[in-house]
N, CA, C and O of each residue as an XYZ file, in Angstrom:
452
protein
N     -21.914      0.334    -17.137
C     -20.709     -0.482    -17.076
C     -19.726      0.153    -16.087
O     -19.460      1.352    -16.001
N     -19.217     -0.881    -15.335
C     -18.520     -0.183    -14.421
C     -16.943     -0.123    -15.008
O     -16.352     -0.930    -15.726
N     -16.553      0.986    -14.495
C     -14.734      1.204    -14.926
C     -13.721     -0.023    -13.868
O     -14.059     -0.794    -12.970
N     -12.864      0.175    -14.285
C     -11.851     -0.759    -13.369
C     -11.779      0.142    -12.139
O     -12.164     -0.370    -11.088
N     -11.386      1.293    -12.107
C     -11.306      2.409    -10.919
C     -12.438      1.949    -10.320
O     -12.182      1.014     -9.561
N     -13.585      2.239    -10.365
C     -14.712      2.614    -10.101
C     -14.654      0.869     -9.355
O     -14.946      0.989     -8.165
N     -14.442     -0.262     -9.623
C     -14.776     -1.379     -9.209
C     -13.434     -1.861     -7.863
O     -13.608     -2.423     -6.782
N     -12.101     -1.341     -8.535
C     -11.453     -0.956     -7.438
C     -11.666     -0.455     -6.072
O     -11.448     -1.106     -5.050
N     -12.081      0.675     -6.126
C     -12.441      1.601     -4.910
C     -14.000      0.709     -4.233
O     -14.176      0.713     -3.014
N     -14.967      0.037     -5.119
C     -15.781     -0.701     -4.481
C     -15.156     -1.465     -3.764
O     -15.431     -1.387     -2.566
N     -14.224     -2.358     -4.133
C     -13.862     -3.644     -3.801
C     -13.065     -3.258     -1.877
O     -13.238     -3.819     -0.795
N     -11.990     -1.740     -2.425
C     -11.699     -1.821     -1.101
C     -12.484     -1.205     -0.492
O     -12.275     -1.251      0.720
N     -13.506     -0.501     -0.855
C     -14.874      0.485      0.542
C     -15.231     -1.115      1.131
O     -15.039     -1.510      2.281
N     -15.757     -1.832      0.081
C     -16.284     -2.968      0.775
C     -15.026     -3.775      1.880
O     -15.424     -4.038      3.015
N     -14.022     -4.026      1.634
C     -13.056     -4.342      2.619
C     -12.819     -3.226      3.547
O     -11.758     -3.456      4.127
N     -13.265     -2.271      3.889
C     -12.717     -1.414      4.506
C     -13.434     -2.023      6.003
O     -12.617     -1.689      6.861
N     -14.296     -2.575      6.522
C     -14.823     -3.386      7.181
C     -14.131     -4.564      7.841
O     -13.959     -5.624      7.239
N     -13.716     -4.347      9.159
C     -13.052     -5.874      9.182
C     -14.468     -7.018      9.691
O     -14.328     -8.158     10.133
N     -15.622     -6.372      9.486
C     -16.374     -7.667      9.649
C     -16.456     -8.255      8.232
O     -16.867     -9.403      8.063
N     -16.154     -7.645      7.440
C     -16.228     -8.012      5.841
C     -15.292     -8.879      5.526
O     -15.625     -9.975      5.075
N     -14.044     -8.570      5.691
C     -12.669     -8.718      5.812
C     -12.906    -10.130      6.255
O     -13.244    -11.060      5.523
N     -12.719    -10.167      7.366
C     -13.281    -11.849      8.436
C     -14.418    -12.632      6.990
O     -14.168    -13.700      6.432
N     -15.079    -12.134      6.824
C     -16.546    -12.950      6.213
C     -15.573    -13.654      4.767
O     -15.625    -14.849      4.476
N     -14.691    -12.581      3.970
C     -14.197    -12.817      3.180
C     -13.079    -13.992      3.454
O     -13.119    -14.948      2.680
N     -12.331    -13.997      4.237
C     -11.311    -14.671      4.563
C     -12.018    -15.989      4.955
O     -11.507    -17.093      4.771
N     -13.361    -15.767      5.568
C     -13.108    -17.744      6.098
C     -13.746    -18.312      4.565
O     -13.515    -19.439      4.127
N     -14.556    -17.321      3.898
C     -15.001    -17.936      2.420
C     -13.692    -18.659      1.925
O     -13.601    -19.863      1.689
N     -13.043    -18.047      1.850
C     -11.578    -18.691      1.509
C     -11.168    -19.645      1.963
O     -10.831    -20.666      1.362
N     -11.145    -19.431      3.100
C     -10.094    -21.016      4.031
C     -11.426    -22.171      3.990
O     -11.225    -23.353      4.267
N     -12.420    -21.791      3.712
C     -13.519    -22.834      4.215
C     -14.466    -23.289      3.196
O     -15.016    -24.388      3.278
N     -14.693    -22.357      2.111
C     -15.555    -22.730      1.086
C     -16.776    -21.851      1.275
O     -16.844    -20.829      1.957
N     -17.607    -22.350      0.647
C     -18.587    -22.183      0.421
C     -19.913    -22.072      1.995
O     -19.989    -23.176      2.533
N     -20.574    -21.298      2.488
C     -21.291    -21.176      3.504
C     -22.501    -20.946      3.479
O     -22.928    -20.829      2.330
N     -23.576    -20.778      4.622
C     -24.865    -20.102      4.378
C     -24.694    -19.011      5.201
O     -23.862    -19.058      6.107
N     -25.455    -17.912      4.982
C     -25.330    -16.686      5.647
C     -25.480    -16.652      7.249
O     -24.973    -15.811      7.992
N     -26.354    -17.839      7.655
C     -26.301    -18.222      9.264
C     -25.171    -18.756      9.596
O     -24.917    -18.677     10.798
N     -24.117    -19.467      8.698
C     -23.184    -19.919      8.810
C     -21.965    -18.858      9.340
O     -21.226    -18.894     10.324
N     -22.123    -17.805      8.110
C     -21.394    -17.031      8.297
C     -21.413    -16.198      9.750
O     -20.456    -15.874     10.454
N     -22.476    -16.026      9.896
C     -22.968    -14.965     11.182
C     -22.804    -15.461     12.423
O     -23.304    -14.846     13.366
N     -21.896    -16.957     12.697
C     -22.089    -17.426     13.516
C     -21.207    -16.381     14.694
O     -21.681    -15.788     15.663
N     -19.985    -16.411     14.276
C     -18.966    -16.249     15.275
C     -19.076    -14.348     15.424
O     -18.087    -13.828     15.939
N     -20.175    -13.444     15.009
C     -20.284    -12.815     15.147
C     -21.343    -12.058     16.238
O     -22.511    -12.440     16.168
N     -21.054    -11.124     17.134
C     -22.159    -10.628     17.743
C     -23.126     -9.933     17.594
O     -23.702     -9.376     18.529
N     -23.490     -9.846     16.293
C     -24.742     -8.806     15.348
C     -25.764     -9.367     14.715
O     -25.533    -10.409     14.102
N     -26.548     -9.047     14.715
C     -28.042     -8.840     14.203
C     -28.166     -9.830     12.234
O     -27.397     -9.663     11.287
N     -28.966    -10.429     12.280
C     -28.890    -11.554     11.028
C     -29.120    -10.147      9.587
O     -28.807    -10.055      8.400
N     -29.852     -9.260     10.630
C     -29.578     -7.928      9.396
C     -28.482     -7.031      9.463
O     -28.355     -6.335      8.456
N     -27.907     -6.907     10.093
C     -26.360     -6.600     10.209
C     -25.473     -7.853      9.129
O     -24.886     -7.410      8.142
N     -25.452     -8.885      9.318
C     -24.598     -9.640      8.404
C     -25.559     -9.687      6.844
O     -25.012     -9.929      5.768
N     -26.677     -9.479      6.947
C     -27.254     -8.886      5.421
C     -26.748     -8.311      4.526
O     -26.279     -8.467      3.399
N     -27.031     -7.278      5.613
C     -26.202     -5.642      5.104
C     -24.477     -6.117      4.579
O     -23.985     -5.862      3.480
N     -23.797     -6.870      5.744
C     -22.152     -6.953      5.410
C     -22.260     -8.329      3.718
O     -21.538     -8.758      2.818
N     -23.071     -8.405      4.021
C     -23.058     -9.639      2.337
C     -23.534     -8.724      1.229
O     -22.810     -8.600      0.242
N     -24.687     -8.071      1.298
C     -24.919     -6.987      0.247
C     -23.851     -5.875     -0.396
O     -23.787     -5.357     -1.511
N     -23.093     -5.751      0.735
C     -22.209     -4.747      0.338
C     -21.206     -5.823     -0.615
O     -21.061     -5.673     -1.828
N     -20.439     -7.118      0.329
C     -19.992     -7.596     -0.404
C     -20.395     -8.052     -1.834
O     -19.511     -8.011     -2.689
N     -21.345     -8.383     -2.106
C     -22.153     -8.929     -3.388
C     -21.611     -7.667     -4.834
O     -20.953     -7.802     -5.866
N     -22.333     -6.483     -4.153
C     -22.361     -5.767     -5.099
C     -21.321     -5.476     -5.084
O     -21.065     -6.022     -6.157
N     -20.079     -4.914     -4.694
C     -18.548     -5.428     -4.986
C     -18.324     -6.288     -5.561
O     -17.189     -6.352     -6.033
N     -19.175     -7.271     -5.794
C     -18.673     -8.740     -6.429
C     -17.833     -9.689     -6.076
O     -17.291    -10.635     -6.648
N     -17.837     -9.134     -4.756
C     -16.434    -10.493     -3.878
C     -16.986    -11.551     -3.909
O     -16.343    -12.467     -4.421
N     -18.660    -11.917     -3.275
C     -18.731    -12.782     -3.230
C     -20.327    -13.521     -4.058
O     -20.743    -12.606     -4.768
N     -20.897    -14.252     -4.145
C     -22.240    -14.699     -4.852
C     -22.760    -15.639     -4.217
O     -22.163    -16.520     -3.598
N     -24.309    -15.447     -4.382
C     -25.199    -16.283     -3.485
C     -25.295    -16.990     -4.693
O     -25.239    -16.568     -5.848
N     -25.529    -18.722     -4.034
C     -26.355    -19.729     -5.051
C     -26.675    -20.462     -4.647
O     -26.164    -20.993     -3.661
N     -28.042    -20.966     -5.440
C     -29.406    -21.384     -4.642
C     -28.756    -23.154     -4.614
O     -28.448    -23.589     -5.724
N     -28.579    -24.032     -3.503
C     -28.774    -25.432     -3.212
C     -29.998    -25.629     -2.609
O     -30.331    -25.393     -1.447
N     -30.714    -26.148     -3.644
C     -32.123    -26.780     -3.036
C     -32.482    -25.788     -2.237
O     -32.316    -24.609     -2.549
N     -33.066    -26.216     -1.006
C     -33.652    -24.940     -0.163
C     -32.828    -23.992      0.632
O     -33.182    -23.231      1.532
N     -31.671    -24.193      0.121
C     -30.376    -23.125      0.804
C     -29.589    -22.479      0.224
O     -29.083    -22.929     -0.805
N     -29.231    -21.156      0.742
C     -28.748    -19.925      0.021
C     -27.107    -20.293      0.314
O     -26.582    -20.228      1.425
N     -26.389    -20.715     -1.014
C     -25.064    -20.526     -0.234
C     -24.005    -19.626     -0.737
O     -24.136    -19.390     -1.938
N     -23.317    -19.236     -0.351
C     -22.696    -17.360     -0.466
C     -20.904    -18.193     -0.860
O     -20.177    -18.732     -0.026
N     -20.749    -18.104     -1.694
C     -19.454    -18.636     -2.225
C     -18.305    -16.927     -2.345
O     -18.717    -15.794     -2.597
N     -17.209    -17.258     -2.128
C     -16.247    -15.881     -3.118
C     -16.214    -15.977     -4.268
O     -16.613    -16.793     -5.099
N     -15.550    -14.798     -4.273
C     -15.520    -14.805     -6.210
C     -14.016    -14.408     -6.210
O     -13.763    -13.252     -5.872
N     -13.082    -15.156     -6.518
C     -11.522    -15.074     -6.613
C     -11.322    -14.142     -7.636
O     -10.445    -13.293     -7.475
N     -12.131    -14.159     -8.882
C     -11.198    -13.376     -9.744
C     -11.672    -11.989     -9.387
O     -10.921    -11.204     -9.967
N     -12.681    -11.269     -8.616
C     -12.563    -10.019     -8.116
C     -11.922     -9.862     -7.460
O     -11.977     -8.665     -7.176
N     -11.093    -10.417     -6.825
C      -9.670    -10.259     -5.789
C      -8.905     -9.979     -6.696
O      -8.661     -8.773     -6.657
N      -8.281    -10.596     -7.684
C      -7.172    -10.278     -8.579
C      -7.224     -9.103     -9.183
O      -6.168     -8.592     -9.555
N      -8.595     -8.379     -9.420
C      -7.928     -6.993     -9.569
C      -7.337     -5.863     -8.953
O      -6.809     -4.858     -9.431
N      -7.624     -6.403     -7.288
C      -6.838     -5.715     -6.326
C      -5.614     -6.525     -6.199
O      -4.979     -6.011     -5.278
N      -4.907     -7.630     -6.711
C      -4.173     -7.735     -6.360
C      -3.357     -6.862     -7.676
O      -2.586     -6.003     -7.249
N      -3.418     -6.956     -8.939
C      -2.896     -6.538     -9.947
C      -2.713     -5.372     -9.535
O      -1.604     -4.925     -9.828
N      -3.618     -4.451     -8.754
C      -3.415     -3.178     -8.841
C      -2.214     -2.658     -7.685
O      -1.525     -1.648     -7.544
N      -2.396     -3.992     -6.940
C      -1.372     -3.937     -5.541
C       0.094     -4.213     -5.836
O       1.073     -3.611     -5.395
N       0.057     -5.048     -6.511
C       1.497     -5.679     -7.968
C       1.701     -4.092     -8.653
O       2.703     -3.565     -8.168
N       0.993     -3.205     -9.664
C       1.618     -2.142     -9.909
C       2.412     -1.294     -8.897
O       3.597     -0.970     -8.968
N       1.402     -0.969     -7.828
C       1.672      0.024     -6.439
C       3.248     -0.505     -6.277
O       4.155      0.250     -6.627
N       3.569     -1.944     -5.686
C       4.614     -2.418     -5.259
C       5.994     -2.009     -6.458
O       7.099     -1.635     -6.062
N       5.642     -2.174     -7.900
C       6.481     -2.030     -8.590
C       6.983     -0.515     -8.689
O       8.141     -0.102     -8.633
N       5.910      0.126     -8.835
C       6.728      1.490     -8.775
C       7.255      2.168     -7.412
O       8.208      2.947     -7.445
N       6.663      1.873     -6.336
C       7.261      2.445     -5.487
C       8.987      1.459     -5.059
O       9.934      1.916     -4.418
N       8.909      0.541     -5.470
C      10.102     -0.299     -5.376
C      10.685      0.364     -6.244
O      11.530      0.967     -5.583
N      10.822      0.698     -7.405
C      11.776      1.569     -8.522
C      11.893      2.759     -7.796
O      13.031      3.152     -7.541
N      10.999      3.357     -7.444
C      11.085      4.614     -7.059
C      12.199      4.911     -5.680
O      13.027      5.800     -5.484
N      11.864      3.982     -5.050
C      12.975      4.133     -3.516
C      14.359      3.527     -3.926
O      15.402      3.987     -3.460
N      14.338      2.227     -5.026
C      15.553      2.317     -5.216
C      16.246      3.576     -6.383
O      17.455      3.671     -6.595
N      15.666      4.063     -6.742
C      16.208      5.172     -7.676
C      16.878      6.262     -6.727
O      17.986      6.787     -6.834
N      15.686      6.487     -5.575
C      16.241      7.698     -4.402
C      17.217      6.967     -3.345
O      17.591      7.551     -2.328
N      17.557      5.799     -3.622
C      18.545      5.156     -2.672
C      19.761      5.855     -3.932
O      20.473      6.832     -3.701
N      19.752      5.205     -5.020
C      20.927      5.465     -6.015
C      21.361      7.241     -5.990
O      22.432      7.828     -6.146
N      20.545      7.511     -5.829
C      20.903      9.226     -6.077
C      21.360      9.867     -4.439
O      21.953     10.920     -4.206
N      20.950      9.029     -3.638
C      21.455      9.557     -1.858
C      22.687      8.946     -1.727
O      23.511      9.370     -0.916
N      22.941      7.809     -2.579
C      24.715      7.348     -2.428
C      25.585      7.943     -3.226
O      26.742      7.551     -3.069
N      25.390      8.904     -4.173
C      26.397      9.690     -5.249
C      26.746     10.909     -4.425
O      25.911     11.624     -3.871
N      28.197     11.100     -4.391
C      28.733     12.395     -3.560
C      27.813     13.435     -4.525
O      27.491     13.597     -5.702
N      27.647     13.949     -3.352
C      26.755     15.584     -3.656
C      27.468     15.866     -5.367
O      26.846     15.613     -6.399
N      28.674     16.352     -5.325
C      28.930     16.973     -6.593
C      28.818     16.276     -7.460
O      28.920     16.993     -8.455
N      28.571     14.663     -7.943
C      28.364     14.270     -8.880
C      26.842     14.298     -9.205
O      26.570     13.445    -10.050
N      25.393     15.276     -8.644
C      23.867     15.009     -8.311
C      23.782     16.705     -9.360
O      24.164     17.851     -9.127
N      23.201     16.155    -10.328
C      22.587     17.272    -11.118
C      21.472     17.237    -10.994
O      20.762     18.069    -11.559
């Protein structure tokens, strides 16, 4: 079983790729594709975009499913939301945090214990 950490750090190794990144994003704006589909606008090898879907898969961004005689590679939205949740914490504390060190850089020195 995988941990939330552990699926985290997959999710962004696998984005760490901007050919991944790209593959992920038009899933989004466009739907659902076939892996030749995907590979179009790219200059690499049909096992090069293999490899960039495998990685994605097992991250779980995205899932193959079988239409009749075609493989089609859909996203998976709710594995995004745990990077976004985790991106929503990041934002909250460092937002408390800079405004706390804003509040304490505007108090004259002698009032700073």
């Amino acid at each position: 079983m995988l941990t939330a950490n552990t699926r985290l750090s997959e999710t962004f190794a696998a984005l760490a790729d901007p050919t991944r990144i790209a593959i992920v994003e038009r899933l989004a704006r466009e739907g659902d594709r076939t892996a030749g589909e995907l590979a179009e606008p790219f200059a690499i090898s049909k096992p090069a975009i293999s490899r960039h879907l495998a990685v994605l898969e097992r991250a779980g961004l995205i899932e193959r499913k079988v239409d009749r005689q075609w493989r089609r590679i859909s996203i998976r939205p709710q594995a995004l939301s745990g990077l976004a949740d985790w991106i929503d914490t990041q934002r909250r504390f460092w937002s408390g945090s800079l405004d706390r060190l804003e509040r304490l850089l505007e108090e004259p020195e002698g009032n700073r214990t």
